[in-house]
Structure formats: C-alpha cells, structure tokens
N, C-alpha and C positions, 0 to 999 in steps of 0.2 A: 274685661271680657265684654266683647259685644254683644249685643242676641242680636238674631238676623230678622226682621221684619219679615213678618209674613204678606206671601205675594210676592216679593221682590226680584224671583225667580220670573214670574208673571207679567211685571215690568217689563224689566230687561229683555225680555221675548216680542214685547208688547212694541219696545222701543228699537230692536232690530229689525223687527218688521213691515216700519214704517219707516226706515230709513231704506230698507230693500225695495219698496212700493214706490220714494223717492226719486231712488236711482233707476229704474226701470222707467217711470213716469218721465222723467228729465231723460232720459235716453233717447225714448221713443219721440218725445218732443223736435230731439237734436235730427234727429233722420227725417221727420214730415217736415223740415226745414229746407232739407238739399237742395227742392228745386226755388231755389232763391239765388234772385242776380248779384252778387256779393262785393263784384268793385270791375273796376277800367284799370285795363295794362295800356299804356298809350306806345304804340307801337312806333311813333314816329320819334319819341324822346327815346325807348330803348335803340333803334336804330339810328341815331340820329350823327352819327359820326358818319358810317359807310353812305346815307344820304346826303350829306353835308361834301365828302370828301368824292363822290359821281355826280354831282350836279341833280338830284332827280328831285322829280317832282310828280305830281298824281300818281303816286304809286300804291295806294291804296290796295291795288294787287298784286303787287309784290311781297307787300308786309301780310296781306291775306294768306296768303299760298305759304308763307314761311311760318309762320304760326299754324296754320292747318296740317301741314306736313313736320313741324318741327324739325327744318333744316334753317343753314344763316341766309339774310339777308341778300348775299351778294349769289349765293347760289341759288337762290328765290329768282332773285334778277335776270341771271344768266338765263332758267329754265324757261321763263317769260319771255326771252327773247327769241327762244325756241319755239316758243308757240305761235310767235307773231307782233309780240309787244315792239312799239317803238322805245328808245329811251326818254324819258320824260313823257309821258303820254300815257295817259290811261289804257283801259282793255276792256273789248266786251267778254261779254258770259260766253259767247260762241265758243268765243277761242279758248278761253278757259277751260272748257266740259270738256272739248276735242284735247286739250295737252293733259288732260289731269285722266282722260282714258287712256293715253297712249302712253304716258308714264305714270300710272298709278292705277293701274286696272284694277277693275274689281270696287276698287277704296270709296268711290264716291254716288252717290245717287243722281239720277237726274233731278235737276230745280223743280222744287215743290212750292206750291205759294199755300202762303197760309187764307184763313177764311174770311179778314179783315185784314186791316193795316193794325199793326201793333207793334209796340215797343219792346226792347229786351226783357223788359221784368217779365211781359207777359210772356213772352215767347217762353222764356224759360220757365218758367211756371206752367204754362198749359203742353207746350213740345217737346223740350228736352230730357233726356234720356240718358244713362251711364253709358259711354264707352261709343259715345259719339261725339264728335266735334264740327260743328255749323260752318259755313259758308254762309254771312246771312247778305243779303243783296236789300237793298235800299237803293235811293234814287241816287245813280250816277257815283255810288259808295260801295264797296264791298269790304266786313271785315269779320270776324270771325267772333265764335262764344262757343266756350270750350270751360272743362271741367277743368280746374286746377288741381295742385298738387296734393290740397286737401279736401277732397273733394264739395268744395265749391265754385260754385258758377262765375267765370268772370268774362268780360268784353274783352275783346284783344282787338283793338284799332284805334282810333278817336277819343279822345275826353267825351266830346257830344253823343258819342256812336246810340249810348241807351235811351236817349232818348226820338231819335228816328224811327221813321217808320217803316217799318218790314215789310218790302214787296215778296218777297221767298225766300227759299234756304235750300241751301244743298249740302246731304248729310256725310259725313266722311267717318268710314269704319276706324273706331284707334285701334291699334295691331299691339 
C-alpha cells in the first residue's frame, strides 16, 4: 500500500504548468523568427535542362518572372518574348512593369527602392510581409524572395543573390 505524499497533486500542476509556459514560450519564439532569410533555391540548376537544351543565357528574368508568377520556365520565356525580350539577352525594368501590367493587372506594385543598399537578410527582416512575393532588382540582376512552403523566407535566383545589394523591389500580390 502506497501513501500518497502530500502536495504531489501540487507538483504535478506545478509541472504542467511549466511545461504549458514552455510550449507557448517556444511558440512564440518560432513565429518572431519568420521574418528570417532561410536558404537559396538556385533557379539556374532547377532550370537547368530547358536552359541548357534553348541555348540561353542572362536570363535572370526569365527565371524571375517564373518563380514570381509560379509558371514553367519555358512559358516564362515565351511571355518575355512578348514583352520585348531577345533570346539570350537580358531585360530591363521598363519592359518588365509594362508586360507584368498588361498580363497580370492589378498583381504588381510599381519599383519601390528601399532607404539604403541592403542585403536579403535585411530586406527580409525589415520589408517583408506574408502573402507577398519580391521582384528584387540589384545591379544588372533581377531575382526573386518569396515565402516558402513552410512559411519561410527563401532567395529564388543565384547562390550569390543574398548577399547583393538591393537597389528596389517590386511587390507582387500571391492570389
């Protein structure tokens, strides 16, 4: 026959308590984290067949606009071409803002520049926002920073891209 210690009711309330204080603490923790740069999707190795097998090159807006809009590659391409792109050959902003109004109204802001030159960490850390996805513009680069699937922040361009520096962004509404 046991006797039951007294208090041990007391405990064990004592010790739920503080495991509930735990998981709320560590919760709250996990969420003032989000706006954190989490990792690089190198957009030229996930494309790198439909690039390899079109001959292209500077396409940095290609792989931009197909990640921003989440369509493939080669309809990226096509759409670019629409706007003015040559094949192999970069694009500016112009034609960019102009094709992404006339085929995606409404979706995109005009180019915002931020108040210094800054890097991804920071950008995402001081700029971004749930349920938008960047256009960010760097010199002679365009690639994208979008929330992933679990809502963390990741670079969608270049290995290098986070550590460049951010001349603006242009914000694109996710639907």
């Amino acid at each position: 026959m046991s006797k039951r210690v007294k208090g041990s009711n007391e405990l064990r309330n004592f010790a739920i308590l503080v495991m509930a204080i735990f998981a709320v603490t560590h919760a709250s923790a996990q969420f003032a984290d989000r706006n954190e740069l989490e990792g690089v999707v190198d957009t030229s190795y996930k494309n790198a067949s439909s690039i390899i097998s079109l001959g292209e090159n500077n396409d940095c807006s290609v792989r931009a606009i197909a990640e921003a809009f989440d369509i493939a590659y080669r309809e990226s391409r096509l759409l670019l071409k629409e706007w003015g792109r040559e094949d192999g050959e970069g694009m500016s902003l112009y034609l960019i803002n102009k094709g992404m109004e006339k085929d995606f109204p409404g979706m995109a802001s005009i180019l915002l520049q931020t108040k210094v030159y800054i890097n991804s960490h920071q950008f995402v850390n001081d700029y971004a926002v749930d349920g938008v996805t960047y256009l960010i513009l760097a010199e002679n680069h365009i690639f994208v920073i979008e929330e992933g699937e679990f809502c963390q922040w990741l670079v969608k361009g270049n290995m290098d891209d986070p550590k460049k520096a951010i001349l603006g962004y242009i914000e694109i509404k996710n639907n």
